[in-house]
C-alpha positions, 0 to 999 in steps of 0.5 A: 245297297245299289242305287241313286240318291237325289241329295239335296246338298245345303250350304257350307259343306263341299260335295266330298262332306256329303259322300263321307257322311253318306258312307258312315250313314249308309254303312258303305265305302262305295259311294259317288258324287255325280257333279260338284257342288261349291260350298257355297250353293246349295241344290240336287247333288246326284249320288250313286251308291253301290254298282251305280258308281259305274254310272257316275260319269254319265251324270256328270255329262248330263244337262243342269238346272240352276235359279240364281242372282247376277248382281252388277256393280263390282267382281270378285276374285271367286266370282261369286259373293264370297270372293274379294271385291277386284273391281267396282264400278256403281251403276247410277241409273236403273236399267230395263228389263230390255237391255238385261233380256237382250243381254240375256238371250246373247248366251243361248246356244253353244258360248265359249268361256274362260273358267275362273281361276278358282275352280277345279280345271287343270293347267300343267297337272295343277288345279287353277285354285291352287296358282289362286290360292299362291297368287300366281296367274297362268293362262286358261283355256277356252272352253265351251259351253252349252245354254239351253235357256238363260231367263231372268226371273224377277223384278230388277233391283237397283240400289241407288246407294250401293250402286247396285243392280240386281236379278234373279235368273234360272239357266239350263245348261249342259257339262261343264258351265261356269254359271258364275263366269255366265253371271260375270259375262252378262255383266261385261255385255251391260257394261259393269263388272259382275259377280253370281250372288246366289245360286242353287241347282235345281235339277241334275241327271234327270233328278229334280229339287222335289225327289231330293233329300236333305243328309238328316232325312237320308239318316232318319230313313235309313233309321226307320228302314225305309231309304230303299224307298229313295232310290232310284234305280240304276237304269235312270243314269242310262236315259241319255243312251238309245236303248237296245233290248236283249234276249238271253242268248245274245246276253250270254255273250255280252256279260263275257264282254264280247265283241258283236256285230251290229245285226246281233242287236236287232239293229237296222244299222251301225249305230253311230253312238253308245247303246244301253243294252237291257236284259231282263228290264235291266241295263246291263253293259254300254256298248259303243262302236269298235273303230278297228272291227268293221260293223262291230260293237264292243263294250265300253262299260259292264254295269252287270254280269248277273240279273 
């Protein structure tokens, strides 16, 4: 079995759990997740089964779509619901719809933001959850981020007595966003502290809400012999990639990992970026500029040897 698998991940479980139960439902080790999920958000969770574990990384690298709440009026330690209240501070009168758009559409294009201390980035060869979960603190590093499109999506809620303030919102963004640290952000710009009360990913690596199946269905599939039908093909992990269709002799140079000039591919130039090559209708290696051969490619994945 080879393939991508649109899982839809609910609630509770971490991004490991679904690989295990995948593993002993689909009777195979070589499974892979393409982009965690926290226990707490539920959403598409790309997974890669068999050959397709060579394409993890460039899922991991692709855009995401999430639909969500911000809620004003105090911060957590997690910054979302599930973490201990740090600060609070009750939003006494509603604000407009113009004030939080404005707030908003600030977050569009490339930001930069300190990851919170419970997440997964490394300082010194240590997780940041783990100094949380020992109550110490150490500096992190700024990063970047890219917002594609950041809107609110509903009415805003304020509640006079929980002097809070409310709203859902739905963002595109690329590798590496906190969406909890962008909710916490939008609350410092309108002057409150702010946590992320809800989330859930709507797309991931080109997989959407509508293709995704839940761990029991995937399990009722398999049952009746038709999860096959689920997969997608290998090929859709490749799509960010400029694709480059081979013949069969220069394919019997590349499924040896050779070295190659540029005009070899048919191209009118030196790419400046990794290429798919196909053979066939199927991808077959990544190849990427070789910086020290002159006009040469070289290999930086064989995703195939045979067709």
């Amino acid at each position: 079995m080879e393939g991508l698998l649109p899982l839809w991940k609910e609630r509770g479980m971490t991004s490991h759990d679904c690989v295990f139960k995948l593993r002993k439902t689909l009777h195979t080790k070589k499974i892979g997740h393409g982009g965690t999920l926290d226990p707490d958000v539920d959403g598409v969770l790309p997974i890669c089964i068999g050959k397709a574990t060579k394409v993890i990384e460039y899922l991991t690298d692709s855009g995401k779509t999430y639909k969500g709440e911000i809620t004003l009026g105090y911060s957590t330690t997690t910054e979302d619901k599930s973490g201990e209240i740090v600060e609070q501070r009750a939003v006494t009168e509603a604000l407009t719809e113009d004030q939080i758009d404005e707030a908003m559409a600030a977050f569009v294009g490339e930001i930069t933001q300190i990851p919170p201390m419970y997440s997964a980035v490394k300082v010194n060869g240590r997780r940041l959850y783990e100094y949380a979960r020992n109550n110490e603190t150490v500096e992190r590093p700024v990063r970047k981020a890219q917002i594609y499109r950041f809107e609110r999506t509903s009415e805003i809620h304020w509640s006079k007595e929980a002097g809070t303030v409310s709203w859902r919102f739905e963002v595109e963004c690329g590798k590496g966003t906190y969406v909890r640290t962008l909710a916490v952000d939008t609350g410092s710009k309108l002057g409150y502290p702010a946590h992320m009360s809800d989330l859930t990913r709507t797309a991931s690596a080109g997989m959407n809400e509508s293709q995704a199946i839940t761990l029991a269905e995937v399990a009722s599939y398999m049952e009746n012999g038709t999860i096959e039908e689920y997969l997608l093909p290998i090929e859709t992990g490749v799509t960010k990639f400029k694709q480059v269709d081979i013949d069969e002799t220069v394919w019997q140079k590349v499924k040896n990992g050779m070295r190659l000039d540029y005009q070899v591919f048919g191209l009118s130039e030196m790419p400046s970026e990794e290429i798919a090559l196909f053979y066939q209708g199927k991808v077959v290696s990544i190849y990427q500029p070789n910086p020290k051969e002159k006009n040469k490619l070289k290999p930086s994945k064989v995703l195939r040897n045979e067709v």
